[in-house]
N, C-alpha and C positions, 0 to 999 in steps of 0.2 A: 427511374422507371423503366426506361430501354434496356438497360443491362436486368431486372428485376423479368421482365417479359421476356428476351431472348430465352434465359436460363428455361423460364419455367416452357415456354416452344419447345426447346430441346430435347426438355427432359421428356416431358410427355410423349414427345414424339419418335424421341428416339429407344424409352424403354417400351414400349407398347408392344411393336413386331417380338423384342427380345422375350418378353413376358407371357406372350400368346405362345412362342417357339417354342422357348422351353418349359412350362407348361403341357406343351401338348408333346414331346419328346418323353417328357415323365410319364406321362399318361397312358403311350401306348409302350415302353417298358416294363411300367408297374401290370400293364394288362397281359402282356406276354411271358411274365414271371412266373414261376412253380408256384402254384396254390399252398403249399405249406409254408411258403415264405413272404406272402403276397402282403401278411398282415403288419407284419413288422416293417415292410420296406415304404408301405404308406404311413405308418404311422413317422418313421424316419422321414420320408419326405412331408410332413406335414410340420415337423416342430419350429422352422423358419416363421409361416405364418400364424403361429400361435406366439409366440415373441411380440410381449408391446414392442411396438416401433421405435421409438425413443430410447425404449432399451436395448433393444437392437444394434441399434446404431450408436448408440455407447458403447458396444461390446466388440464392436467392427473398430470402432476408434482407438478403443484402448489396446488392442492387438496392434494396431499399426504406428502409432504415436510414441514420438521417444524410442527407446528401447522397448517396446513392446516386440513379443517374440515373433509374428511375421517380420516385423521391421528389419529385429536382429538376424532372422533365417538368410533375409535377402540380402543385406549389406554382406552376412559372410559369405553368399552364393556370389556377390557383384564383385566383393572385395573393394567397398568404398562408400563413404558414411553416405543415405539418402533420408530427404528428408518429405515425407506424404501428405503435411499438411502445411508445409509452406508457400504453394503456389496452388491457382485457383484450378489449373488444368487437373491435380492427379484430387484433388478433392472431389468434382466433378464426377469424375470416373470413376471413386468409390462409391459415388451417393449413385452414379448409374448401377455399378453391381448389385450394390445394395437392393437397391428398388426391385431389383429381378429376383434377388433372393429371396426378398421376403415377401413377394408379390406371386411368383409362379406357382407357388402350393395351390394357390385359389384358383388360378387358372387349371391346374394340374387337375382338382377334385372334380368339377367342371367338364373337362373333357372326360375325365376317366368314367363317370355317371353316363356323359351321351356314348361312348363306344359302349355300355351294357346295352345299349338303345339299338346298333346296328343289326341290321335284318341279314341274321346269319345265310339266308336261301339266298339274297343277291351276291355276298360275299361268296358263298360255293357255287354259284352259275359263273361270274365271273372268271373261278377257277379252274372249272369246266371248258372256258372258252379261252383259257388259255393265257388269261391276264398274270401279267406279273406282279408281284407284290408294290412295287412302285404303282403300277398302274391302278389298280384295289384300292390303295390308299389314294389316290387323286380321284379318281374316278364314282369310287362307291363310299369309303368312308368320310372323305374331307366333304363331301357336297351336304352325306346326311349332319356332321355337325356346325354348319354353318352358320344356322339361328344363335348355336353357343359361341360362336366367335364375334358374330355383332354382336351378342349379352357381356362378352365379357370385354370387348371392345369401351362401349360404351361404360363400364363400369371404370375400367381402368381411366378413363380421360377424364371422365370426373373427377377421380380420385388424384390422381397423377397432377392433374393441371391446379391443385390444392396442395400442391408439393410445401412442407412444413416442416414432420419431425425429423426429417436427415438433415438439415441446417440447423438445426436443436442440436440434436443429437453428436453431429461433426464439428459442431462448435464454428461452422462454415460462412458466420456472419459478413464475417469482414473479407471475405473475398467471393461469397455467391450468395445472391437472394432471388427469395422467389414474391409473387404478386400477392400471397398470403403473408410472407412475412413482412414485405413494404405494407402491407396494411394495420400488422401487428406493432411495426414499431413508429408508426403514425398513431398509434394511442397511446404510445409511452410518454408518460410527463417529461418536455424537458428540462432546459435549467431554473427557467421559471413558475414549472410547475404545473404549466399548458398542456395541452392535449389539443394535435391535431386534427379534429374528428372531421371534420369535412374534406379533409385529401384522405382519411381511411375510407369514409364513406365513398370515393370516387372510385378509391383503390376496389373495392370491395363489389360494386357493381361491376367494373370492366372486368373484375375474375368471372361473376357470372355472366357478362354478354360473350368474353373466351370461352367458356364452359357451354356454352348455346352453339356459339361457332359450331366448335369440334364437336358438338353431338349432334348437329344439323346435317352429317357430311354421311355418317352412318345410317341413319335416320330417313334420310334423301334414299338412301339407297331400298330399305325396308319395305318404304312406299311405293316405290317403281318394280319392286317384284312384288308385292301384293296388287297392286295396279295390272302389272302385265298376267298377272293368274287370274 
């Protein structure tokens, strides 16, 4: 259960910032991009999260597994055999890429929709007065999209903290689990045929009072700037 909870902590925690980053890196690229090209480079950046997930993450697998040709690229870049799913550490770290990969389209579409939202007049007074582009974007556009950074906040920790088809997918049973999978293999019959349903049932609540947690934290914060308006 501890190792099941750490993982799923981390992960959540730690692809979150990655996933809002870069997300919003796309976002304001694909918006400062040449309008005759603008259409093709969203649609590129959108085909990660149209990818079921499960297939995804087979497709990440089979590229790095064995002789698979990232695998092969890198061994003859290293010059010496490596192996990516034999320890829990470089598994981990795919299932974190992964997660960004297939997760920042949404955050990407998301941001890209509120910068059509920005009130071009504050952006050219600021210009006027002298701001520099670093300062533009902290000052005027990062504040106007910040109701989309707790929406998408909040989405991802739901989602994230229900970490599943990358341990599917990476076949990552046997060296990292998450609180949805300890409850998934708490219903597997085992050798007699049983079903643990009352430690899935345990499992399965404490996912949602974690999932309450982390969205209390965001949440908290909604309330004290509509409180203080």
């Amino acid at each position: 259960f501890w190792s099941a909870l750490r993982f799923t902590l981390v992960f959540t925690i730690l692809t979150l910032p990655l996933v809002l980053g870069t997300g919003f890196l796309i976002a304001l690229a694909v918006n400062n991009t040449l309008q005759r090209i603008k259409g093709p480079v969203i649609f590129v950046s959108l085909l990660p999260f149209i990818i079921t997930p499960v297939i995804g993450a087979l497709s990440i697998r089979w590229l790095f597994i064995g002789d698979g040709i990232l695998t092969a690229g890198i061994e003859w870049w290293l010059d010496r055999d490596i192996a990516m799913f034999a320890q829990a550490w470089t598994i981990e770290l795919m299932m974190y890429m992964y997660r960004v990969w297939h997760v920042a389209p949404f955050a990407f579409v998301v941001f890209y929709a509120g910068l059509q939202t920005v009130n071009n007049d504050a952006v050219e007074a600021a210009i006027i007065d002298g701001a520099t582009r670093w300062q533009r974007l902290r000052y005027v556009i990062i504040p106007h999209l910040m109701p989309l950074v707790i929406f998408l906040t909040l989405i991802h920790l739901m989602d994230a903290y229900r970490v599943f088809e990358e341990i599917v997918g990476f076949s990552a049973s046997a060296y990292v689990i998450s609180l949805q999978w300890l409850t998934y293999e708490f219903l597997l019959q085992d050798g007699t045929g049983a079903r643990a349903i009352s430690r899935a049932s345990a499992s399965a609540i404490l996912t949602m009072i974690g999932v309450a947690v982390l969205l209390g934290l965001p949440l908290r914060r909604v309330w004290r700037e509509r409180k203080g308006s």
